[in-house]
C-alpha positions as CSV (number, residue, x, y, z in Angstrom):
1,X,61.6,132.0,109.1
2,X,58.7,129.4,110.4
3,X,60.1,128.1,113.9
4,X,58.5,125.3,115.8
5,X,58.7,124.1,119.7
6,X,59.4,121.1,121.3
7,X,60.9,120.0,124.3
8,X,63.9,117.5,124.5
9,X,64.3,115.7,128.1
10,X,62.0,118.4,129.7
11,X,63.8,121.3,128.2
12,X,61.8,123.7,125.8
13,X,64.2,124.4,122.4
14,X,62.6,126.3,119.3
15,X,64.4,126.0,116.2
16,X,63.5,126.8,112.2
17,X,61.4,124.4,110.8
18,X,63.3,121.7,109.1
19,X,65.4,121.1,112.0
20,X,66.6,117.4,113.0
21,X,66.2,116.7,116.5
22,X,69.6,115.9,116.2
23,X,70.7,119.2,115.4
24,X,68.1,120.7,118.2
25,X,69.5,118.4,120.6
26,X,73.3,119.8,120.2
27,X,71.7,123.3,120.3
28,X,70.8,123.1,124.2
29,X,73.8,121.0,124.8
30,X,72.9,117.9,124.8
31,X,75.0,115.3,122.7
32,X,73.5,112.0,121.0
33,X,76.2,109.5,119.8
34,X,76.4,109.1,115.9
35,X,78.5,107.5,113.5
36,X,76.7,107.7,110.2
37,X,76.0,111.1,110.3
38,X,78.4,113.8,108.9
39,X,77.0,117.4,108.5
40,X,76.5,118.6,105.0
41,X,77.5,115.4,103.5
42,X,75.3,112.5,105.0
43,X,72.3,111.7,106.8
44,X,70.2,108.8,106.1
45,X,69.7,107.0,109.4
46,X,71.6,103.9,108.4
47,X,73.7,102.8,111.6
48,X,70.8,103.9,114.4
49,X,72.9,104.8,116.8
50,X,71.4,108.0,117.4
51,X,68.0,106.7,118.6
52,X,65.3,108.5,120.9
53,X,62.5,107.8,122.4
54,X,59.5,109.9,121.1
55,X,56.3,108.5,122.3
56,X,56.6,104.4,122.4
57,X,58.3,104.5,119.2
58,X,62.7,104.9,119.0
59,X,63.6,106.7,115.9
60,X,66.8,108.0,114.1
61,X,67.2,111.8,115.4
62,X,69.6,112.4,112.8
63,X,66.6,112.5,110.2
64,X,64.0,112.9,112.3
65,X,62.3,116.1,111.9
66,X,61.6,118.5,114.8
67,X,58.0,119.5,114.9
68,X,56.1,121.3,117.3
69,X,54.4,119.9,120.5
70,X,56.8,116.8,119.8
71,X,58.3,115.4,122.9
72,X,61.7,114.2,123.1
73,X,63.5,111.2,125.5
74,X,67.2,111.0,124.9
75,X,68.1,109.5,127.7
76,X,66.1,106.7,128.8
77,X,66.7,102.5,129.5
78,X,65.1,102.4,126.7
79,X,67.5,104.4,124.5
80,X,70.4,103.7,126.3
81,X,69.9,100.0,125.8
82,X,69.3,99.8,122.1
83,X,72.2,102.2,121.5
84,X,74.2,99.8,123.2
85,X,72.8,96.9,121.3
86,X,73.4,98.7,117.8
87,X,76.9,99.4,118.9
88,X,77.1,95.8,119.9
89,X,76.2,94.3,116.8
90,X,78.7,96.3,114.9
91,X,81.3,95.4,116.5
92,X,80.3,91.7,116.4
93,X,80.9,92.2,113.2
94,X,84.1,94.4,112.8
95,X,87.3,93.2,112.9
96,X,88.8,94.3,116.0
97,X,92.3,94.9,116.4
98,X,92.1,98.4,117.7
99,X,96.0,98.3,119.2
100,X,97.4,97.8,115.8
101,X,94.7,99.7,113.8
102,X,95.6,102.9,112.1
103,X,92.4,104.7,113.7
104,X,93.6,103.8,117.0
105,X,92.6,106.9,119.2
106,X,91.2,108.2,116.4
107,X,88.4,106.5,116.1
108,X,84.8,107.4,116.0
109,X,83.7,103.6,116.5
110,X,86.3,103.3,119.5
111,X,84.5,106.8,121.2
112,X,81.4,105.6,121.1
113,X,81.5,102.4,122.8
114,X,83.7,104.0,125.1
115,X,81.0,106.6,125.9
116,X,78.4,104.1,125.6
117,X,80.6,101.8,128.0
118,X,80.7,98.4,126.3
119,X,82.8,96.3,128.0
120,X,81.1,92.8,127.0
121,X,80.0,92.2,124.1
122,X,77.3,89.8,123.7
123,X,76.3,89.0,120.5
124,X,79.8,86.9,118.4
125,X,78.6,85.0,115.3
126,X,79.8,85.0,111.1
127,X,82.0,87.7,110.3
128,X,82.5,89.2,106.7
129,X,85.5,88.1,105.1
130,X,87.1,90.2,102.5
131,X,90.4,90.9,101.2
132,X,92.3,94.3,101.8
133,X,92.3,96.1,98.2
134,X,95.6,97.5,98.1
135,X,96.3,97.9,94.6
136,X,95.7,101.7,94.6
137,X,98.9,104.2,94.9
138,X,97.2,106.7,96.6
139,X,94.0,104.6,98.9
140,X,93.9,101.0,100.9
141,X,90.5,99.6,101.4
142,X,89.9,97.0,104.8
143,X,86.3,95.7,104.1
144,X,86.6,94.0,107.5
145,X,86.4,97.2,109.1
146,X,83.4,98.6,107.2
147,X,80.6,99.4,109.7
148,X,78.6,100.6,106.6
149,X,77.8,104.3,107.5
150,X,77.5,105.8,103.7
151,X,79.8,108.4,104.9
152,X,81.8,107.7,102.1
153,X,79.9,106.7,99.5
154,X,78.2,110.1,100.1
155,X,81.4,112.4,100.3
156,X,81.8,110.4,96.4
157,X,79.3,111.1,94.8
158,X,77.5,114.2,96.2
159,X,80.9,116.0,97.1
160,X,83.3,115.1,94.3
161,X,80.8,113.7,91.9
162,X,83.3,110.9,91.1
163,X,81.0,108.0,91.9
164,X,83.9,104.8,92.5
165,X,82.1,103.5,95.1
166,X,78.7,102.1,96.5
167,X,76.6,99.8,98.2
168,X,77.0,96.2,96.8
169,X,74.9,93.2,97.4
170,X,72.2,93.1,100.2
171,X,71.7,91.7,104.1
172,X,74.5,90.6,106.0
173,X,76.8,90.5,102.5
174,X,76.2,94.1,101.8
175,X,79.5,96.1,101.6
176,X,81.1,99.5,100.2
177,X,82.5,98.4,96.5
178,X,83.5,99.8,93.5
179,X,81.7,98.4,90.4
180,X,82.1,94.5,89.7
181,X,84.0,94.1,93.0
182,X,87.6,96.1,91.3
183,X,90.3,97.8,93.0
184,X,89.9,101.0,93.1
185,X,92.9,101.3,91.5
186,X,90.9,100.6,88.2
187,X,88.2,102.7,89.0
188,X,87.3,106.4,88.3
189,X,88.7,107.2,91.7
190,X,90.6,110.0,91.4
191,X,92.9,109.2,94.5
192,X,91.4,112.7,96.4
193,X,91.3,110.9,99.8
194,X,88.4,112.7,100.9
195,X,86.5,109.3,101.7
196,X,89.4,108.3,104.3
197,X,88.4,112.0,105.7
198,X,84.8,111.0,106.0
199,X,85.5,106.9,107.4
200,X,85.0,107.6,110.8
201,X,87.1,104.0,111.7
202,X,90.0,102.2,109.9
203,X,88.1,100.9,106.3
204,X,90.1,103.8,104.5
205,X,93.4,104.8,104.9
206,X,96.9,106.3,102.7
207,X,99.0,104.1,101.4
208,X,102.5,104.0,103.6
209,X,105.7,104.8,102.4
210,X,107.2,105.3,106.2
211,X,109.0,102.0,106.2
212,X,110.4,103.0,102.5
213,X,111.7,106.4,104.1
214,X,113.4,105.4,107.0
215,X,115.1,102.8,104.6
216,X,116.5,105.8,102.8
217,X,117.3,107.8,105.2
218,X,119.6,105.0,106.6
219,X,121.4,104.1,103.5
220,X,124.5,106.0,103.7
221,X,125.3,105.8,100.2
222,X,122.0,107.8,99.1
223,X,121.2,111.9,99.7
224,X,117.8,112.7,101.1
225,X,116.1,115.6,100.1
226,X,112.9,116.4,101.9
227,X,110.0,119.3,101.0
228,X,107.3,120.3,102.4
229,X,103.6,121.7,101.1
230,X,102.5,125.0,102.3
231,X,99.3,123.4,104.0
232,X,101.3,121.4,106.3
233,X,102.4,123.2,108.2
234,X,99.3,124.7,109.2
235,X,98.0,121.3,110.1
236,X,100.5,119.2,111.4
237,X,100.6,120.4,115.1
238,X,97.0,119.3,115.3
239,X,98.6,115.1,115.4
240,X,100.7,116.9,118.4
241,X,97.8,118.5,120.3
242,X,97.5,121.7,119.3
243,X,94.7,124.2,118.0
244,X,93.0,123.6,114.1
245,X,95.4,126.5,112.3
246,X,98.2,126.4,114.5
247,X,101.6,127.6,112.2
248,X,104.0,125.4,112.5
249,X,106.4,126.0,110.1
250,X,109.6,126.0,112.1
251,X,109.2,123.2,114.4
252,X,108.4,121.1,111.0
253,X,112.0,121.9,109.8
254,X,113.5,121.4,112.8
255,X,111.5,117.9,112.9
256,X,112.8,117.2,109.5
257,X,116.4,117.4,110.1
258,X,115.9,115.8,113.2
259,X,114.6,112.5,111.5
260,X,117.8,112.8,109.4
261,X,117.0,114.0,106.1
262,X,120.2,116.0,104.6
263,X,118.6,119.0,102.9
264,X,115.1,120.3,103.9
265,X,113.4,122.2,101.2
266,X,110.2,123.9,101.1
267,X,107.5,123.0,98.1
268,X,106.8,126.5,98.1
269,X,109.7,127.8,96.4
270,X,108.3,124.9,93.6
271,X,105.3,127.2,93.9
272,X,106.7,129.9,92.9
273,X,108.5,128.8,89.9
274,X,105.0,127.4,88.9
275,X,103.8,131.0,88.6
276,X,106.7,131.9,86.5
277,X,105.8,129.6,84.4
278,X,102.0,129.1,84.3
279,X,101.8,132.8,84.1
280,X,103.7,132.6,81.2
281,X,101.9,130.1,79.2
282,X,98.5,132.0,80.3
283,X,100.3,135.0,78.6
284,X,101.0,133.3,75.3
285,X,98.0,131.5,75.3
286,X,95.7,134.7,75.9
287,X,98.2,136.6,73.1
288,X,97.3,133.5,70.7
289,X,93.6,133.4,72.2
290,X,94.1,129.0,71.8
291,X,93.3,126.6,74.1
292,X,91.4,129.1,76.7
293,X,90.8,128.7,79.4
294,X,94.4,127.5,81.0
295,X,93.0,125.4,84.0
296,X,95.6,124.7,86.4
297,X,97.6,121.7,86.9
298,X,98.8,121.6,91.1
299,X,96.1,119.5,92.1
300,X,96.2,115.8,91.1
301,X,92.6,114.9,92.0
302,X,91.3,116.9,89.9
303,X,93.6,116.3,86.7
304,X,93.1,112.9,87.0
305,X,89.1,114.1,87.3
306,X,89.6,115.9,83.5
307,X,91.7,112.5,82.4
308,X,88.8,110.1,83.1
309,X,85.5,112.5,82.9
310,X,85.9,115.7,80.1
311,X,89.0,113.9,78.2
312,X,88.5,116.4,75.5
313,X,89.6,119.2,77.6
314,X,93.1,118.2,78.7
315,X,94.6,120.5,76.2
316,X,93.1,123.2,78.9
317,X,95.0,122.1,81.5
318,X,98.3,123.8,82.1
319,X,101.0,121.8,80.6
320,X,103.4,123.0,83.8
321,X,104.1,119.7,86.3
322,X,102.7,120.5,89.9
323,X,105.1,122.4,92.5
324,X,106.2,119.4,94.0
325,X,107.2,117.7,91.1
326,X,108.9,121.0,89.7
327,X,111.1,120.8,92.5
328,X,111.7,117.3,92.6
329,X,113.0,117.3,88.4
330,X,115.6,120.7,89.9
331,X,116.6,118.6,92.9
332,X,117.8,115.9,90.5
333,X,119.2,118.2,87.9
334,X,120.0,121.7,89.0
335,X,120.7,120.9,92.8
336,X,122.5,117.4,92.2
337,X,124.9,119.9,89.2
338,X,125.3,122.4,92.1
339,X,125.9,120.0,95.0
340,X,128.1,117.4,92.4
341,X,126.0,114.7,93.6
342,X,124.6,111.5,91.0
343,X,120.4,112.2,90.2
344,X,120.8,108.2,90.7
345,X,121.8,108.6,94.3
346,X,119.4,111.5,95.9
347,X,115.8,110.4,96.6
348,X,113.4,113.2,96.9
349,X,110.5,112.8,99.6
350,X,107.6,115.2,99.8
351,X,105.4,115.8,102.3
352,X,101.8,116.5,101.3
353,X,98.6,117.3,102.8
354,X,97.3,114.7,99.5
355,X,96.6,111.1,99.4
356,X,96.6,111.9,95.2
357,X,100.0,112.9,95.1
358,X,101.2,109.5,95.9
359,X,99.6,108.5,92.8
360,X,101.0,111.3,90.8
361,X,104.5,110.0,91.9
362,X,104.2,107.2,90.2
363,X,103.1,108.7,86.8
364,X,105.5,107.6,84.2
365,X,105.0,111.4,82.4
366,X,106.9,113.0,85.6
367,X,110.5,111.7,85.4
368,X,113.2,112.9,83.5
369,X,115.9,110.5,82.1
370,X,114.3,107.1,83.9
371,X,114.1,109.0,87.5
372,X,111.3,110.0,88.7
373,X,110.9,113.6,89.9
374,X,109.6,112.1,93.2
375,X,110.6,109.3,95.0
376,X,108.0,109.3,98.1
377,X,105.3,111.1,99.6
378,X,104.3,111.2,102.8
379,X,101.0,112.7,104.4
380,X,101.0,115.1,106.9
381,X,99.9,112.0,108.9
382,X,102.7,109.9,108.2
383,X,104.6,112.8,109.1
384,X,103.6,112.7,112.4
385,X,103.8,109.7,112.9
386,X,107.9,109.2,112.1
387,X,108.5,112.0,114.4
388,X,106.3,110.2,117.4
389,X,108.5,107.0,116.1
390,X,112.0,108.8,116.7
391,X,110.3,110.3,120.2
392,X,110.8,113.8,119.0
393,X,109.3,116.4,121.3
394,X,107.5,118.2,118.6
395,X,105.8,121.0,120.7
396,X,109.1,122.1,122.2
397,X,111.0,122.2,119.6
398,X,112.6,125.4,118.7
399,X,112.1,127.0,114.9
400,X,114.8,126.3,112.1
401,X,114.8,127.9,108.8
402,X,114.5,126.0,105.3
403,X,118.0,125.3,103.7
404,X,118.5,127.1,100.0
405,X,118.6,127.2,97.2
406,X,115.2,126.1,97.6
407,X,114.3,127.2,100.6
408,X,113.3,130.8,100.4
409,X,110.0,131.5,99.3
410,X,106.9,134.0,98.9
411,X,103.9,134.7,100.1
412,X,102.3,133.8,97.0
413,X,103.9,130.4,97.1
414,X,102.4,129.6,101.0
415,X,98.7,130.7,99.5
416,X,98.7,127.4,97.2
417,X,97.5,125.9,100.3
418,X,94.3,127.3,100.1
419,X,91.4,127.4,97.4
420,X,92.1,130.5,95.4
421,X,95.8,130.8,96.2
422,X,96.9,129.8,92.7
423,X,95.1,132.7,91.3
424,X,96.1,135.1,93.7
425,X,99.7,134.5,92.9
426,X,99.4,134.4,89.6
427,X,97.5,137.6,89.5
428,X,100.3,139.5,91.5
429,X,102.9,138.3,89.3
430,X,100.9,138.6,85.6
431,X,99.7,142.4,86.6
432,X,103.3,143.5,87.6
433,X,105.1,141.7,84.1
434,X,102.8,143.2,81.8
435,X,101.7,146.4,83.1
436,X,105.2,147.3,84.2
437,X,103.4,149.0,87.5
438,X,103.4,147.4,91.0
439,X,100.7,145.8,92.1
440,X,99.4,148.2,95.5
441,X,96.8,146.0,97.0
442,X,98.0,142.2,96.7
443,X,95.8,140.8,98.9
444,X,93.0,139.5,96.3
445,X,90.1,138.9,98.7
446,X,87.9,138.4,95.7
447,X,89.3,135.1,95.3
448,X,89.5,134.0,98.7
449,X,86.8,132.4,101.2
450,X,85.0,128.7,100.9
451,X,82.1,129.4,98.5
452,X,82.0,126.9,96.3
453,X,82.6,128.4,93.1
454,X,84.5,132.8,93.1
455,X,85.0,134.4,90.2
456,X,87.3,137.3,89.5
457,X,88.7,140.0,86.9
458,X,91.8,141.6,86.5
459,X,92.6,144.2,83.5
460,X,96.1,144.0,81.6
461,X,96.5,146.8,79.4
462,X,93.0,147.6,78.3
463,X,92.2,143.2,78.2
464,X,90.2,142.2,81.1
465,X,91.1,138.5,82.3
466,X,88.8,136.7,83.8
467,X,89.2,134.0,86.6
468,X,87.1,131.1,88.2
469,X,87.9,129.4,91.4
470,X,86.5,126.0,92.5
471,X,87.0,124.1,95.2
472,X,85.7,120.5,95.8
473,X,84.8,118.5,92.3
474,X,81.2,118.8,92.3
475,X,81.7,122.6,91.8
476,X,84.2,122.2,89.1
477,X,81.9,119.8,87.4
478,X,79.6,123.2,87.5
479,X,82.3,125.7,86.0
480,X,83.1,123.1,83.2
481,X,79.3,122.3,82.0
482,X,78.9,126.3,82.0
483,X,82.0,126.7,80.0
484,X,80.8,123.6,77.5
485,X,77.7,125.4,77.3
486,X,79.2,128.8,76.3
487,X,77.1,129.8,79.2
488,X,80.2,131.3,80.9
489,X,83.2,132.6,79.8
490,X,86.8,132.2,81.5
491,X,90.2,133.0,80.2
492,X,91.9,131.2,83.8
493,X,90.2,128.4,86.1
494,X,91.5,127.1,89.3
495,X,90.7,124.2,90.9
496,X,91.5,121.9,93.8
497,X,89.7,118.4,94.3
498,X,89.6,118.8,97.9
499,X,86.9,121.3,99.3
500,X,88.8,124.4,100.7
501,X,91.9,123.4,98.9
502,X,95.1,121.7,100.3
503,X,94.2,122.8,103.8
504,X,91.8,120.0,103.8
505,X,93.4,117.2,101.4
506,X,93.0,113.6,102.1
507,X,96.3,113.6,103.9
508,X,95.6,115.8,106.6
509,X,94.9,115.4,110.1
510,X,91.5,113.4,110.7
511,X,89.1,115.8,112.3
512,X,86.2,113.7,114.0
513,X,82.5,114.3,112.9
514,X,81.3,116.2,116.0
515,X,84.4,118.7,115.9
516,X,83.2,119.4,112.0
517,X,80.3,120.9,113.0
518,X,81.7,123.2,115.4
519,X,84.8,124.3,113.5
520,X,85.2,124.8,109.8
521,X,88.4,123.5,109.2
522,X,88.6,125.2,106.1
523,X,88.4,128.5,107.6
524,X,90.8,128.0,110.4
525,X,93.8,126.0,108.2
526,X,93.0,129.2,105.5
527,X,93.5,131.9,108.4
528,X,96.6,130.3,109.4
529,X,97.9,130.3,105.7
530,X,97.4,134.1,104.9
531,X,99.2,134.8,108.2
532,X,102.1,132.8,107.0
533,X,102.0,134.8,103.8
534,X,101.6,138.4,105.5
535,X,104.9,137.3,107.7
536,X,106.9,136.6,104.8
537,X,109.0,139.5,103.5
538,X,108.4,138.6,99.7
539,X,105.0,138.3,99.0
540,X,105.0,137.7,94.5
541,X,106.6,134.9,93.0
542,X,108.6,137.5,90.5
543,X,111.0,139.3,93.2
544,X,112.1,135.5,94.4
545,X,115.8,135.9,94.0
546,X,116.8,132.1,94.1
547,X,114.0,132.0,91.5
548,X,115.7,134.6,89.8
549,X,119.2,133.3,90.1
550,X,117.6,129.7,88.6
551,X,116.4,131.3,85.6
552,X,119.6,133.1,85.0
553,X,121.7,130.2,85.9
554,X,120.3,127.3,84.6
555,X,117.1,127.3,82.7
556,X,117.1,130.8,81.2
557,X,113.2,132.0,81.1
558,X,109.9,130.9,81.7
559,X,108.7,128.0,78.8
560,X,112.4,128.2,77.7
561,X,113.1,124.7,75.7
562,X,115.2,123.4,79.1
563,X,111.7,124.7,80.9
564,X,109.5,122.3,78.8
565,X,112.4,119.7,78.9
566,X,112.3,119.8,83.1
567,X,108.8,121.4,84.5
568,X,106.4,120.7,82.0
569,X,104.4,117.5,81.3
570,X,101.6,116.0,79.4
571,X,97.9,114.0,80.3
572,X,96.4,110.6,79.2
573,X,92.5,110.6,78.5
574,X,91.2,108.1,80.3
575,X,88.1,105.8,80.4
576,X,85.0,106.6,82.4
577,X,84.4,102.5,83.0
């Protein structure tokens, strides 16, 4: 590796040769501000902010090349005063209203000033005026707030390869749009959320469904059911302070029925009847060798992904509903016959680490006898923030248990949280129905880690089954060109929109740009996951007996008619334009 010297405010630093000064900089210690740049994703010098002085001239350090013999100024008048005048003239230009703002302490904008200390500013003149684009179930856009940093466009396009937004017109009317100025909400957007992840201010953002929540949980004449995603609980201590990874999962109950909901359930038992039954149809579909590969179903993103961009492979996706909704359409039927409760009167609420499940509530194929599997979702975020509202003390709280029947779960239903825990499930179940022998090593590393694209095989009685894993769309683009192609061949693909899975949906905590680099949140939320699942007693879907006890009481076996009737769904192809 070719390494080159240079020194940065009088101290020597060698790095490898294609090095940003930027990057050099952080490597001794010494932080530049930025607000553009987001490792990985985007880097194109277009907010300034991270200026130095090399020679007379101030250039972007994020893009700026170290060389050898270069000398570096971070921390000059110079420097300090055109920082201050870039940050200046954004916010001249932003819509400041940083008490009532959704970012508020959250905010990369915000830090920077703060650590540039702004107190005046002195340039005021036209502001852009555009409307909020609201229209989206999953995404709100506030133009106003734009500072213009790409981040987002980038994350699009390079990341998911979905391509809904971009730059629009030019100078001071320039601004982040989809095509022909349209909502997103009649775009190719896939509702993902992963550009609300990269918006270091307030220009992205989930749609709310607190205020419709709290209305619910007051009405005395309705029964509210809440669940919970196996990622958020390995996330939602972060809004409360704690470590990236921290498990949560029995303060989150105990939060729950503190805000008043009167059955907590946890989506992971959904999980686990989502093996039973996508194993299943892998089984009969791999016995009638049609419609192979079965690609998985959980993830919304990325079904709404197949809808608008490979339309002729929806008959590959599973036809089983995603976990949440599973156990949303038994809340309303099998619970609500248990309980002797109305369907009309219970509203189910799921929590999700997803922007794109709010979107998937909505979808007119998931309901069952004009109710809708699920009422509301809520973010992790919004989460957080109704048990800040209710002045829980979330960090004290002591553990509580989920309440049945939908309550206990498996280890195999926790590790849908994180890429490759669909297929790791459903290979612990599908070894042990068909072989008859019990699977010894369940712990699939094969499938797990955050390379972009895994593969793995699995032999059933003398067939070997084999498996592809993507996380992040731009990979799963990949695996679906290869398959077209006949390059590669797959009985079983698994995807998730979001890179590293659920872990790092669109509806999980914000982690700032500088805390990116240093931590792969991936890794950590992943960690904290596969600890869940080696605490857990049951570890395969199969040996859940309240998944047993459903099948035997109420829907009789996996892709049974009342199955089909109650879990499974079908797709529209959509356009591209």
């Amino acid at each position: 590796m070719e390494l080159v010297k240079l020194t940065i405010d009088g101290f020597e630093v060698e790095v490898p040769k294609g090095t940003t000064v930027l990057e050099a900089a952080r490597k001794i210690g010494i932080e530049i501000p930025t607000l553009c740049y987001l490792k990985d994703v985007n880097k194109f010098g277009a907010c300034r902010v991270c200026v130095v002085e090399v020679g007379p001239r101030l250039l972007a350090s994020c893009t700026l090349e170290a060389e050898n013999g270069m000398v570096v100024k971070t921390n000059t008048q110079k420097v300090r005063e055109a920082r201050k005048a870039v940050v200046e003239l954004i916010l001249s230009n932003h819509k400041r209203e940083c008490t009532t703002c959704i970012r508020s302490e959250n905010c990369e904008l915000q830090k920077v000033s703060k650590e540039l200390n702004i107190r005046d500013l002195r340039f005021e003149g036209e502001k852009t005026h555009e409307d909020i684009d609201s229209a989206s179930a999953s995404v709100v856009r506030d133009p106003e707030k734009c500072i213009l940093c790409g981040r987002c466009i980038a994350t699009c396009s390079e990341v998911q390869t979905v391509y809904a937004i971009n730059f629009a017109r030019r100078g001071f009317k320039t601004k982040v749009s989809p095509a022909f100025n349209k909502s997103l909400a009649d775009t190719v957007c896939i509702n993902c959320g992963q550009c609300i992840m990269a918006c270091p201010v307030g220009a992205l953002y989930e749609k709310e469904n607190i205020k419709e929540v709290w209305k619910a949980i007051s009405n005395p004449e309705k029964f509210v059911v809440v669940q919970t995603a196996p990622a958020v609980r390995v996330a939602l201590g972060e809004e409360f302070g704690m470590p990236i990874g921290t498990r949560v999962t029995g303060k989150m109950v105990a939060a729950l029925r503190r805000l008043g909901f009167d059955k907590v359930f946890d989506t992971d038992f959904g999980a686990d009847v989502t093996i039973m039954e996508e194993g299943t149809e892998l089984l009969n579909r791999l016995n009638k060798g049609e419609r192979l590969p079965l690609m998985t179903s959980c993830c919304p993103g990325w079904v709404k992904f197949v809808e608008h961009y490979y339309p002729e492979m929806t008959e590959n996706l599973s036809t089983c509903k995603s976990p949440s909704e599973m156990e949303g359409a038994l809340i309303k039927t099998y619970f609500a016959e248990k309980m002797g409760i109305d369907p009309k009167n219970i509203v189910t609420v799921s929590i999700m680490p997803c922007v794109g499940k709010k979107f998937e509530g909505q979808r007119e194929e998931l309901s069952h006898n004009g109710l809708q599997d699920v009422d509301y979702v809520l973010t992790t975020r919004e989460l957080a923030q109704m048990i800040k509202e209710a002045g829980i003390d979330f960090v004290n709280l002591p553990d509580e248990e989920f309440d049945n029947p939908f309550g206990e779960s498996t280890g195999a239903g926790v590790i849908f949280g994180a890429t490759g825990g669909v297929t790791e499930a459903a290979l612990r179940t599908i070894y042990e129905i068909v072989t008859g022998k019990e699977l010894e090593n369940i712990e699939i590393t094969a499938v797990r880690g955050v390379e972009g694209i895994k593969e793995a095989e699995i032999e059933l009685n003398g067939k070997v089954v084999k498996a592809a894993i993507a996380h992040g769309l731009a990979n799963a683009r990949r695996v679906l060109e290869m398959v077209k192609s006949g390059e590669k061949h797959y009985d079983f693909i698994e995807v998730m929109a979001c890179p590293g899975g659920c872990v790092t949906g669109g509806g999980q905590p914000i982690v700032d740009a500088k805390t990116r680099e240093k931590v792969d949140v991936r890794v950590e939320r992943a960690k904290a996951i596969y600890e869940e699942d080696r605490h857990l007693q049951i570890r395969k879907s199969h040996k859940n007996p309240y998944v047993i006890r459903l099948y035997e009481e109420f829907l009789g076996e996996p892709n049974s008619h009342k199955s089909h009737e109650l879990l499974h769904t079908h797709y529209v192809k959509r356009e591209k334009y």
